[in-house]
RODO-2510 file (C-alpha; in nm, 4 decimals, decimal comma):
residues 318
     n   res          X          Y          Z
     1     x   -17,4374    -4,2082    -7,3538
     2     x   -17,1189    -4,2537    -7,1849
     3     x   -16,9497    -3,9354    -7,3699
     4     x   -17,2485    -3,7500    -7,2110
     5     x   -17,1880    -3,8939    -6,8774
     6     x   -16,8186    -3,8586    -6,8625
     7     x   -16,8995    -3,4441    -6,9915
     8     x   -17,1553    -3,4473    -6,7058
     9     x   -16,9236    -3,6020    -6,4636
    10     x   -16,5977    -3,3701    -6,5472
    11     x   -16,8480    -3,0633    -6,5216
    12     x   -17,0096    -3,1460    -6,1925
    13     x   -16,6299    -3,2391    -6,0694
    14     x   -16,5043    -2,8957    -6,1823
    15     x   -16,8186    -2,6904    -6,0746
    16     x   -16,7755    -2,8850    -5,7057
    17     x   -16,4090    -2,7569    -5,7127
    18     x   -16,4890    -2,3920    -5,7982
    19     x   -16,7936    -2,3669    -5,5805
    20     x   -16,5810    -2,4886    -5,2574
    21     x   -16,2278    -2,3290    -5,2868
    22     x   -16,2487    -2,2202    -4,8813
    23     x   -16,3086    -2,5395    -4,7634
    24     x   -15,9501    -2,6639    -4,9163
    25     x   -15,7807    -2,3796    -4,8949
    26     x   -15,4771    -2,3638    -4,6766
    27     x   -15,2005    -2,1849    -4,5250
    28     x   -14,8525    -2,2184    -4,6790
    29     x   -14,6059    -2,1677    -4,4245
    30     x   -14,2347    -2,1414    -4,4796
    31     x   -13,9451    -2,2281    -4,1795
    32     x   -13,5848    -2,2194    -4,1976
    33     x   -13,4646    -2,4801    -3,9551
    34     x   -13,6329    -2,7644    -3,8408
    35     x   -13,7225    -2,7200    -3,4452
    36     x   -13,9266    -2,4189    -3,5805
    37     x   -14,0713    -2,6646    -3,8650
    38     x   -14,1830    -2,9187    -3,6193
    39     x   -14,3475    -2,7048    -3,3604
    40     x   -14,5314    -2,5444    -3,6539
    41     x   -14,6500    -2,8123    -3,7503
    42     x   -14,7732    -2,9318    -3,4215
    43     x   -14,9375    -2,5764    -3,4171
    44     x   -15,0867    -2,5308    -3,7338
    45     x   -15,2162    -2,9204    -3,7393
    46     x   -15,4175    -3,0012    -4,0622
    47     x   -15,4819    -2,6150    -4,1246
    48     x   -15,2022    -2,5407    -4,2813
    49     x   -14,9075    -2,6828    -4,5333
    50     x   -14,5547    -2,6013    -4,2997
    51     x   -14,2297    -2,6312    -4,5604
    52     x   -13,9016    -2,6722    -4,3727
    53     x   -13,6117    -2,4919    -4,6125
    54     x   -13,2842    -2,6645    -4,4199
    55     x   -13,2572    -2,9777    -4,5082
    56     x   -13,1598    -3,2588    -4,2569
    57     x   -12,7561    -3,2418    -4,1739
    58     x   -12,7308    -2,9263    -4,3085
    59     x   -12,5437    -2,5980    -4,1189
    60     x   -12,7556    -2,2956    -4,1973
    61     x   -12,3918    -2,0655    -4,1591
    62     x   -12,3060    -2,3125    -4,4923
    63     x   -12,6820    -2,3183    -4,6675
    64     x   -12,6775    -2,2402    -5,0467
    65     x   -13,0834    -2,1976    -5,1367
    66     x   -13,1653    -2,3852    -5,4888
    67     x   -13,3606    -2,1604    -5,7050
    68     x   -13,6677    -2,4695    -5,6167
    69     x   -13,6494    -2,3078    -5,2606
    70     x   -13,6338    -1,9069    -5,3475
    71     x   -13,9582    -1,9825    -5,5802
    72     x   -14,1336    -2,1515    -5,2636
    73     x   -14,1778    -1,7834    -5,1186
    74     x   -14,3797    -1,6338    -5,4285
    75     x   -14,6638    -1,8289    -5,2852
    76     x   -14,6200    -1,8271    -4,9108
    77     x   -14,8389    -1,7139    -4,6967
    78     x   -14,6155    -1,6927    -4,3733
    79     x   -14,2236    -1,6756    -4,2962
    80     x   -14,1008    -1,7691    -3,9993
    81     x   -13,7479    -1,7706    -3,8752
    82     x   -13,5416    -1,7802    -3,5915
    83     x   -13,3126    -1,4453    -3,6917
    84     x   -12,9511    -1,3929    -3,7246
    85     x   -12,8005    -1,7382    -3,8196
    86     x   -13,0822    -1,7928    -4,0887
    87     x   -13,0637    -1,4667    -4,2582
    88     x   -13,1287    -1,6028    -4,6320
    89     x   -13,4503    -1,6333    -4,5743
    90     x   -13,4605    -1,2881    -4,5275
    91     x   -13,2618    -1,2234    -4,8768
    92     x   -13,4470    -1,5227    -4,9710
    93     x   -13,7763    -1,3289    -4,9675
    94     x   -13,6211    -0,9614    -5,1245
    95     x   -13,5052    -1,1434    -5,4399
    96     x   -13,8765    -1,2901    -5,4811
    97     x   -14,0321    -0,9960    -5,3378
    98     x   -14,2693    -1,2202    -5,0949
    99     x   -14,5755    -1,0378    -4,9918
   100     x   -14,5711    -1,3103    -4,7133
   101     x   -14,5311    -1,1492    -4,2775
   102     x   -14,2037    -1,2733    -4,1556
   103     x   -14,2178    -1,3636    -3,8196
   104     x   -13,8883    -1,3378    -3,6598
   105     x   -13,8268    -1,5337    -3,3187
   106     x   -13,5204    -1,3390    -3,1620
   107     x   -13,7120    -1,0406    -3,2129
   108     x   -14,0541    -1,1817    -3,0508
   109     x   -13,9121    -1,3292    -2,7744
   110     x   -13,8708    -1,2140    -2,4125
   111     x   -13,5366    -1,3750    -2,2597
   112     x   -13,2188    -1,2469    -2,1408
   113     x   -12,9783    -1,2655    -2,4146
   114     x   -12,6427    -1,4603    -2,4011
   115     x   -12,3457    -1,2765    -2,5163
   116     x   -12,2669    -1,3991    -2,9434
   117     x   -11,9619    -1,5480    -3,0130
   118     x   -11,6123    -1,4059    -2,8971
   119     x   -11,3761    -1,6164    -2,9982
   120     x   -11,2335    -1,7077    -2,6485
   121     x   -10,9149    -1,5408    -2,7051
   122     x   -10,6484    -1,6170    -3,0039
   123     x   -10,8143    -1,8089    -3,2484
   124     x   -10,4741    -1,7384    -3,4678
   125     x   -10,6246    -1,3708    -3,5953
   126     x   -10,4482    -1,0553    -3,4108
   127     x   -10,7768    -0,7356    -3,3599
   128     x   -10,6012    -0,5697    -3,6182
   129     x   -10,6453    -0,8480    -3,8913
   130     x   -11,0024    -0,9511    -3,7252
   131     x   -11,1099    -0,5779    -3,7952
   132     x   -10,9612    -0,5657    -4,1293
   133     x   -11,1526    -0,9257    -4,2284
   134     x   -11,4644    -0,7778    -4,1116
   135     x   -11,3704    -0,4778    -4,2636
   136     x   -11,3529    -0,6498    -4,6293
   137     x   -11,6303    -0,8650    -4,5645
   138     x   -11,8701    -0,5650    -4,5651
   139     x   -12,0822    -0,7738    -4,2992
   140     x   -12,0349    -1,1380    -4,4106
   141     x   -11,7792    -1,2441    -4,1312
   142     x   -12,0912    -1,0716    -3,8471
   143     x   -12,3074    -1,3278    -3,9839
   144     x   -12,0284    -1,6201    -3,9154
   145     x   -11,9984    -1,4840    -3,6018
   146     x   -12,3789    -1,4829    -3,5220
   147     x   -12,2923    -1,1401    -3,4067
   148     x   -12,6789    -0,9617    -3,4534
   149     x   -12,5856    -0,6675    -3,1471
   150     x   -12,4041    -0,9530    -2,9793
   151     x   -12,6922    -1,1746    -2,9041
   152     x   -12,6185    -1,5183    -2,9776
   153     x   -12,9127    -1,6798    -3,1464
   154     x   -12,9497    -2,0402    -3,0430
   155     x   -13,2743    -2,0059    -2,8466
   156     x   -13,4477    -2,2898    -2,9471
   157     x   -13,2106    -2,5532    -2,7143
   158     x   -13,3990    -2,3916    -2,4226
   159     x   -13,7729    -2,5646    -2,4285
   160     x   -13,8841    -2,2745    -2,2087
   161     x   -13,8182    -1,9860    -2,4738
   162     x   -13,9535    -2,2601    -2,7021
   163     x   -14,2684    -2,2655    -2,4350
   164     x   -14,3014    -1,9129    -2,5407
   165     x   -14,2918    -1,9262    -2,8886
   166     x   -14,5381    -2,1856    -2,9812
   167     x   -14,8168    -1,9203    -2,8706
   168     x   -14,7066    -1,6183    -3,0856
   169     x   -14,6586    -1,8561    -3,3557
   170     x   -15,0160    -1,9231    -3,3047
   171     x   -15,1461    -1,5854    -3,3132
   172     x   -14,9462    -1,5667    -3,6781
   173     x   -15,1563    -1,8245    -3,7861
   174     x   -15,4857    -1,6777    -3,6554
   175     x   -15,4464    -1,3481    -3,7947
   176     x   -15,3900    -1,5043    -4,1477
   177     x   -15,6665    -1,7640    -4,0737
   178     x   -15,9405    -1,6350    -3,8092
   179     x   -16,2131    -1,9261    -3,8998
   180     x   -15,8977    -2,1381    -3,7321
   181     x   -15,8062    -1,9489    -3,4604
   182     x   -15,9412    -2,1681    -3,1843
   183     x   -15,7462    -2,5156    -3,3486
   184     x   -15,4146    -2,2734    -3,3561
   185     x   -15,4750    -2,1619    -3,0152
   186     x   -15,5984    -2,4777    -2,8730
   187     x   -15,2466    -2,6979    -3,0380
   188     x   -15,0471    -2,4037    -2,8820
   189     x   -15,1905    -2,4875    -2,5362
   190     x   -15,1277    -2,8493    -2,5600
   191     x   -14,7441    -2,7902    -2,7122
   192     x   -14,6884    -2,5966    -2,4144
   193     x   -14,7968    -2,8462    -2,1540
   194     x   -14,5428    -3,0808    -2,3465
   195     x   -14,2688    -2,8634    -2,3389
   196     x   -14,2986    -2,7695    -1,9690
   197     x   -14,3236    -3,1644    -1,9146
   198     x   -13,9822    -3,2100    -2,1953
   199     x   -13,8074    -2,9377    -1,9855
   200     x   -13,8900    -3,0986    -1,6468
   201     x   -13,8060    -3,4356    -1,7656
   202     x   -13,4475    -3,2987    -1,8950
   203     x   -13,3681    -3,1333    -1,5809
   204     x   -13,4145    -3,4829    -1,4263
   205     x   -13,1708    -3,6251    -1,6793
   206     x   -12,9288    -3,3975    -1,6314
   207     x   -12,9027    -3,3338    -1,2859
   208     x   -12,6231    -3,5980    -1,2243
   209     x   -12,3702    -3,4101    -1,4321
   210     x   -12,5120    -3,0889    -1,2939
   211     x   -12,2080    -2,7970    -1,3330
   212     x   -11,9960    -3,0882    -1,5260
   213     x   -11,7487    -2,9603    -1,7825
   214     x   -11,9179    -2,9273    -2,1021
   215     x   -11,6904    -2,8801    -2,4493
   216     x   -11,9429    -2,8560    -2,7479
   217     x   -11,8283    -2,7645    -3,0990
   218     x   -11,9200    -2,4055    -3,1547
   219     x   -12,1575    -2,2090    -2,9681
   220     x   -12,4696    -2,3132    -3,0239
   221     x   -12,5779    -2,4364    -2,6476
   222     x   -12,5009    -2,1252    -2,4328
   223     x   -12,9032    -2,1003    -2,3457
   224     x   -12,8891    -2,4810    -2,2851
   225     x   -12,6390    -2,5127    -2,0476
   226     x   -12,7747    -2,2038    -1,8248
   227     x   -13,0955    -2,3292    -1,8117
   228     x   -12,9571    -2,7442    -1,7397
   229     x   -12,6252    -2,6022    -1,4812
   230     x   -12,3129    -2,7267    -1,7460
   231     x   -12,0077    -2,5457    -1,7500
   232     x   -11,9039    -2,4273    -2,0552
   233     x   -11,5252    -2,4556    -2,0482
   234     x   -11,4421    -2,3198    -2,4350
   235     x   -11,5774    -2,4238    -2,7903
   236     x   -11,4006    -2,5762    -3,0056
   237     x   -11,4557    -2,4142    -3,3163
   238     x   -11,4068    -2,0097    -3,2808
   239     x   -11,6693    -1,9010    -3,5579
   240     x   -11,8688    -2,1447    -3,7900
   241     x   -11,6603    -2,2152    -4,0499
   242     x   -11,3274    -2,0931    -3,9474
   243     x   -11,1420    -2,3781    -3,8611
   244     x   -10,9237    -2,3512    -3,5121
   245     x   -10,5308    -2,2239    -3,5225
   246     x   -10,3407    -2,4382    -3,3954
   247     x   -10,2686    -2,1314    -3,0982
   248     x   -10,6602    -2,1727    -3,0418
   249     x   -10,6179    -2,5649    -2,9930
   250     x   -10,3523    -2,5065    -2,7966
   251     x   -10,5135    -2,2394    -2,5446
   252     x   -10,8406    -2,5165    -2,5757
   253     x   -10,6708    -2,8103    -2,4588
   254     x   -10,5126    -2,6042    -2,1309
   255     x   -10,8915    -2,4857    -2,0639
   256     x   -10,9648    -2,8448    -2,1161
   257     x   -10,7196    -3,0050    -1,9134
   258     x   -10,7759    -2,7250    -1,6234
   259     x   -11,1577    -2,8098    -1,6526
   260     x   -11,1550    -3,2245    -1,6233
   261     x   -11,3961    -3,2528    -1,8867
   262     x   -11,4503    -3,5764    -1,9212
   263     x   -11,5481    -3,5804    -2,2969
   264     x   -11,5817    -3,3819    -2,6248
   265     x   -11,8810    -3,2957    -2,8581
   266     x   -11,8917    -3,3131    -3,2261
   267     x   -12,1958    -3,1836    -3,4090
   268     x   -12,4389    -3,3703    -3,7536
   269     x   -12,3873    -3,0652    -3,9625
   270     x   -12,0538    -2,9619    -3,9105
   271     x   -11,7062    -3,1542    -4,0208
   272     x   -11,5959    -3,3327    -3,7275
   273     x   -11,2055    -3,3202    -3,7692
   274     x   -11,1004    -3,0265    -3,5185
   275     x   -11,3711    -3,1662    -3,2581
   276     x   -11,1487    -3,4788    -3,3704
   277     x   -10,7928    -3,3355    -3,3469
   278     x   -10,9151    -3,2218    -3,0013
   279     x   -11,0627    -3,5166    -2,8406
   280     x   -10,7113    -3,7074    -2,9960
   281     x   -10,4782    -3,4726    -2,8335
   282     x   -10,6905    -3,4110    -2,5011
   283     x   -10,7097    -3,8247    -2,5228
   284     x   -11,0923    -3,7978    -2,4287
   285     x   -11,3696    -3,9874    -2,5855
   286     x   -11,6103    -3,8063    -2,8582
   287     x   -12,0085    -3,7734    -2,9074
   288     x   -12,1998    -3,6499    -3,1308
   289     x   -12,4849    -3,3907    -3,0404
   290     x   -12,7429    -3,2500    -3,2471
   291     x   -12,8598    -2,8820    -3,2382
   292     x   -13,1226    -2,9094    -3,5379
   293     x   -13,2551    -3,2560    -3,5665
   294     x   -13,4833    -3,3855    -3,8515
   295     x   -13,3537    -3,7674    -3,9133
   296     x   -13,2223    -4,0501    -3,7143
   297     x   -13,4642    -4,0703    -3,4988
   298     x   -13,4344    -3,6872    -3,4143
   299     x   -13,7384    -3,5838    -3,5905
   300     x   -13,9634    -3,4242    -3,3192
   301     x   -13,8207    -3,1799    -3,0855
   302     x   -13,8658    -3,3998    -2,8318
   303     x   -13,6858    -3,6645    -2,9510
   304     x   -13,3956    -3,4141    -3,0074
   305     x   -13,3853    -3,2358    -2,7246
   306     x   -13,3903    -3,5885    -2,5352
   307     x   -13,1239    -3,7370    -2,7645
   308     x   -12,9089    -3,4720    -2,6518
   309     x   -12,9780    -3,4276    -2,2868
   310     x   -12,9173    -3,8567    -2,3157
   311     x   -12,6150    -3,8433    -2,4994
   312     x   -12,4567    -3,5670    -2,2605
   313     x   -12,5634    -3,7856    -1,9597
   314     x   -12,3595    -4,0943    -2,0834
   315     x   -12,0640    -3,8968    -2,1569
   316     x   -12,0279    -3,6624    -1,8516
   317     x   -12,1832    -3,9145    -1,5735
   318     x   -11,9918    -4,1695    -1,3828
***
């Protein structure tokens, strides 16, 4: 008898699975970085499985996938990316052949677009050596440069553009999942009364240091100090991974000293000696700001956008 029963019970189990696959199916959604991870998964709620493919404290100019990650896309549903600095996903997706939309932000989105970087002048390479490097590169040294048509890329430090994503992420989701259209459309309406609450609450932080000198590492907050009034006096690193000449430093720390910054900014995912060198020679103090978030405390995009907006309140107030 309890053979029979345990038969009985495994069938009725596995005809309960087969007969309701709908009910438990779900989106699989793949991100690159995390801000788009998180508001994802405010937006997609319990509908739908959101993988993040950056880790925490990770650069995406430096990310190496692990063949774990590339195999993720064979059974994704969605891909969503920001565009330009997260381009392996892109390649990511060709070598696997996804089947799976890819939903690209800086294409999506309707903002006027901030210049990529320039280099601000001698960072130790003469035009005739810059064009040969790019030359030999064969594109590599554009996507250093976040140089996509000149456009730099870091929208998501501006809650407003971010205002105006969550919704087309939404309709991504609805199109792929229609029974689940109203959830997707109803989380989208509640992330943007958050983020139009997150923006107004960071304008209040900031506005004592309102057109203070700002000095971040590399340029990553162009869209976040036009929206919050900083001046952005130079960057210390020229390109993502090309550490600073020492005729750079030097041109940095006159900017610098013109300026009266009163501090410099190291970033999580990148090494912290030139902001270091810097911040030594310029003898001001250095903080640590976080474009991408996902630990410490930083996991929301709240709580990073705050962390920030605090941390550049304490260093450029009185």
């Amino acid at each position: 008898m309890k053979l029979i029963f345990k038969q009985l019970l495994a069938l009725f189990t596995l005809g309960f699975i087969l007969g309701m696959p709908m009910a438990w199916a779900q989106l699989t959604v793949i991100t690159s970085i995390h801000p788009l991870y998180d508001l994802t998964q405010e937006v997609a709620g319990e509908h739908a499985k959101v993988i993040r493919l950056l880790p925490p404290g990770a650069s995406p100019h430096t990310f190496d996938p692990t063949p774990r990650d590339v195999a993720q896309l064979e059974t994704a549903d969605l891909l969503i990316m920001n565009g330009v600095l997260d381009e392996w996903l892109v390649e990511m997706s060709e070598a696997v052949n996804a089947d799976a939309p890819l939903f690209e932000l800086i294409a999506e989105l309707e903002f006027e677009p901030l210049e990529g970087h320039d280099d601000h002048g001698d960072d130790g390479h003469s035009d005739e050596e810059e064009g040969e490097e790019h030359k030999d590169e064969e594109g590599e040294a554009d996507h250093d440069n976040h140089d996509h048509g000149g456009v730099n890329p870091h929208l998501w430090l501006d809650p407003t553009l971010m205002a105006q994503a969550v919704p087309l992420i939404a309709a991504q989701l609805a199109d792929l999942d229609p029974e689940n259209a109203q959830a997707y459309q109803a989380n989208a309406e509640r992330m943007v009364g958050e983020l139009n609450e997150l923006d107004a609450e960071l304008i209040e932080t900031l506005k004592p240091v309102a057109g203070a000198a700002f000095v971040p590492f590399h340029d990553a907050w162009p869209y976040f100090v036009r929206h919050y009034g900083l001046d952005l006096v130079v960057e210390i690193e020229p390109a993502p991974g090309r550490e600073p000449s020492p005729a750079y430093i030097a041109e940095a720390l006159e900017l610098i000293e013109g300026s009266g910054a009163k501090a410099i900014f190291s970033e999580v995912q990148l090494p912290p000696r030139p902001a270091e060198v810097v911040a030594e020679s310029a003898e001001l103090p250095l903080y640590l700001l976080d474009p991408l978030g996902g630990s410490d405390g930083r996991e929301s995009y709240s709580d990073l956008m705050r962390y920030n907006a605090q941390t550049i309140l304490e260093a450029l107030g009185e």
